[in-house]
N, C-alpha and C positions, 0 to 999 in steps of 0.2 A: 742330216739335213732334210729337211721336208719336202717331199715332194711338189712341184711348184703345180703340176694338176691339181692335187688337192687341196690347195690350197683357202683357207677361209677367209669371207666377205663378210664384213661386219657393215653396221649401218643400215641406210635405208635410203630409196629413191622415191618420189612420192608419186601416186596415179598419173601415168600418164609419159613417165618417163623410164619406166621397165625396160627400154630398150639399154638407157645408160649404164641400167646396175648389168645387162647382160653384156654390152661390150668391154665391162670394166672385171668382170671377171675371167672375159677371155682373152684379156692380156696373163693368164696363167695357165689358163687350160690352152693354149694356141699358139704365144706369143714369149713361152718363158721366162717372164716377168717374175722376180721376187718377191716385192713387195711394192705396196704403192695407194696412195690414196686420192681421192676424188671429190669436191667439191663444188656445187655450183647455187647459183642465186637467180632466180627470176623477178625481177621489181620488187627487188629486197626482200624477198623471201627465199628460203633455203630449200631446196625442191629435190638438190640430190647431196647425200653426206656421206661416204664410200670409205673402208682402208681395208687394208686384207693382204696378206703373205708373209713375209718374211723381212724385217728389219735389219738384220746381220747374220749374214750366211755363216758368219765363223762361228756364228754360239747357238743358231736357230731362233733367234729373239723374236716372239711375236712384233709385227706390224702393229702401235698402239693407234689410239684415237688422237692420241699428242704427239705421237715420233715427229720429230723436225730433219728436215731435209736442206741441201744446198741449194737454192733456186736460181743459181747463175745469173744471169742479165737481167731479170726479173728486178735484181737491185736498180737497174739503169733507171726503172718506173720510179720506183720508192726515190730514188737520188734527185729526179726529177721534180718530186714532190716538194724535195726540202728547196730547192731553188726558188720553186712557183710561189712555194709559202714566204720564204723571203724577198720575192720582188711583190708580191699582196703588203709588205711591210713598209717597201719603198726603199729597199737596203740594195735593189737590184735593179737594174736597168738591162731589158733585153739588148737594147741597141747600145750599150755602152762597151768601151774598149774595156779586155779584160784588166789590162793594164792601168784604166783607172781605178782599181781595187788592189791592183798588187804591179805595185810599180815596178820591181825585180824581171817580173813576164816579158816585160819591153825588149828584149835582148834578138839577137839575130834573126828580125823576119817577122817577129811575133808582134808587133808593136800596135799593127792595124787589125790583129784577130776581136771580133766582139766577142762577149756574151753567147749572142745567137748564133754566131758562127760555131762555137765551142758547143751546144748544145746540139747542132744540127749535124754535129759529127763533119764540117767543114775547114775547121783547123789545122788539119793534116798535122794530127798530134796523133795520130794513131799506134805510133811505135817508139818506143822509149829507146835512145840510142847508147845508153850509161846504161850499168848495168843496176837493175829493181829489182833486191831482193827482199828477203823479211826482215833483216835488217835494219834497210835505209827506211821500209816501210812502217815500222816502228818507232822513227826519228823523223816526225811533221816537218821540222824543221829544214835538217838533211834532203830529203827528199821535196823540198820547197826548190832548194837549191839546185836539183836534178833539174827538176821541171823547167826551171825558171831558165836553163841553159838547152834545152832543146831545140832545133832548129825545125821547121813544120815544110814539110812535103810538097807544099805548092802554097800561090799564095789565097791568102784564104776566100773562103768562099766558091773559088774558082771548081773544085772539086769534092767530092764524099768520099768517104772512106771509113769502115763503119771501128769507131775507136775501144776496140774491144774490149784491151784492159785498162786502156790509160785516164778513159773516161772520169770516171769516178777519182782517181786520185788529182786529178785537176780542177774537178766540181768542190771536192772536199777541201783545198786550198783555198778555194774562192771562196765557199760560205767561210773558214777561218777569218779571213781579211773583211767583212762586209758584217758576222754577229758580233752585236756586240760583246758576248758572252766568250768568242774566240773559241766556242765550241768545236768538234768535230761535226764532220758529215752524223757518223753513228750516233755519235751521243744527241746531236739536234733532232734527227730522226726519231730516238726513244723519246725523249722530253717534249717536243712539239708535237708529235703525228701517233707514235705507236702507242706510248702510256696512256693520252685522252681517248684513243677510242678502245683502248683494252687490248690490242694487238699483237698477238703472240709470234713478230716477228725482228728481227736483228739484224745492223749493219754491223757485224761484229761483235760475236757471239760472247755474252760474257758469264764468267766461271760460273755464276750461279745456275747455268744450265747443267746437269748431271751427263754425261754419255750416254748413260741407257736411254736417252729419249732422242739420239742421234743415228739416225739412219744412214753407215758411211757407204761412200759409191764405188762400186762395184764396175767394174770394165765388164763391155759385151765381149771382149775378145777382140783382135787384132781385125782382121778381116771383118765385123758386122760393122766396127769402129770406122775402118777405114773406110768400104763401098757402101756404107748409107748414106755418104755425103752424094751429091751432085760429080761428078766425072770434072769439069773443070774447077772445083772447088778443090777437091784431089791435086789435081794437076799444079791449081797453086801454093798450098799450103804444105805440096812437095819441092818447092820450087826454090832455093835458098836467096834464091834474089830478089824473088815479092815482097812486097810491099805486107800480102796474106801471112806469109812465113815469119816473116820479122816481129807483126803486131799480135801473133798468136802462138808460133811456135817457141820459139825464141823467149818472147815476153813471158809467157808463160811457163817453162823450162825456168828462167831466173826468179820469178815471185814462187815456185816452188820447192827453192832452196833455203 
């Protein structure tokens, strides 16, 4: 395996920002960083374009200029987008009850959740109480019917709670019931958003992508995993009876089965 000090910086950062190409190389000389790369735009222009280390520690894969990576919540934006683009069409209504799109949702509590409420992470839909696995998540259907029996945390509006994983599989029901095309979230996202601007990214990655251009994630190890959080973020997400543990531990632990 290659040494992660020696590791090589490709790319380039433009006059004026030589500070960025040097803190981004001392995530390896400092920070034992693998691999990773860097990006940035100033009023549409590209000012710093960065990669450099190691891609997969098991085979020593160079870091490429195309390696793709998981960007976790990152999706939440992108998911976002496909919403905003569907209420630009009039297929959406912020203030509207989710329920006037997907009648099933009406069920225990759920009946007066909006739109807005769902987006604003106030649905206290943040933790799946049936169990989401890859499964049910593989059956739109199945898993409509999950959701659709859920019971929500408080009534809505009245509180936040940031809806980690369940976000998106609710969003992505909703655009089903509202395009006409009955698309998914992922496939709307390619076809509307990511093919017209050339965009080399994915709600769900499809085989045409190779492996060798896949950057898998690699654990810091127990301890750096654990005390990087914040002390009472710890506190909750060790907690079996949070709200925190349920919507991430839990939730998480079963979509990774």
């Amino acid at each position: 395996m290659s040494n992660p000090s020696a590791a090589t910086v490709n790319g380039y950062a433009s006059p004026g920002f030589a500070g960025v190409k040097t803190a981004f190389e001392e995530n390896f000389t400092k920070r034992d960083e693998l691999g990773g790369a860097c990006c940035v735009y100033l009023n549409g222009e590209k000012v710093v374009d960065l990669w450099g280390g190691v891609r997969d520690p098991a085979t020593d894969a160079p870091w490429e200029e195309d390696t793709m990576v998981l960007v976790f919540s990152l999706t939440k934006g992108m998911s976002a987008l496909v919403l905003a683009l569907a209420h630009s069409r009039g297929w959406l209504d912020y203030e509207a009850r989710v329920a006037d799109y997907w009648p099933e949702f009406a069920q225990n509590g759920k009946e007066a959740i909006t739109v807005r409420h769902l987006l604003a992470h106030q649905a206290g839909l943040h933790a799946f109480h049936e169990k989401i696995d890859r499964h049910v998540i593989a059956n739109p259907d199945m898993l409509a019917t999950i959701m659709a029996r859920e019971v929500p945390a408080w009534p809505p509006g009245t509180r936040n709670a940031y809806h980690f994983l369940s976000l998106g599989f609710f969003e992505g029901e909703l655009l089903r019931r509202i395009d006409p095309a009955h698309r998914s979230l992922g496939q709307f996202f390619q076809d509307e958003i990511a093919s017209p601007l050339d965009l080399d990214f994915y709600i769900g990655l499809p085989d045409m992508i190779p492996n060798e251009r896949l950057a898998p994630l690699t654990q810091a190890g127990l301890i750096k995993s654990v005390f990087g959080y914040p002390f009472a973020m710890i506190r909750a997400l060790m907690n079996p009876w949070s709200d925190a543990f349920r919507a991430c531990i839990v939730n998480l632990m079963q979509t990774n089965c």
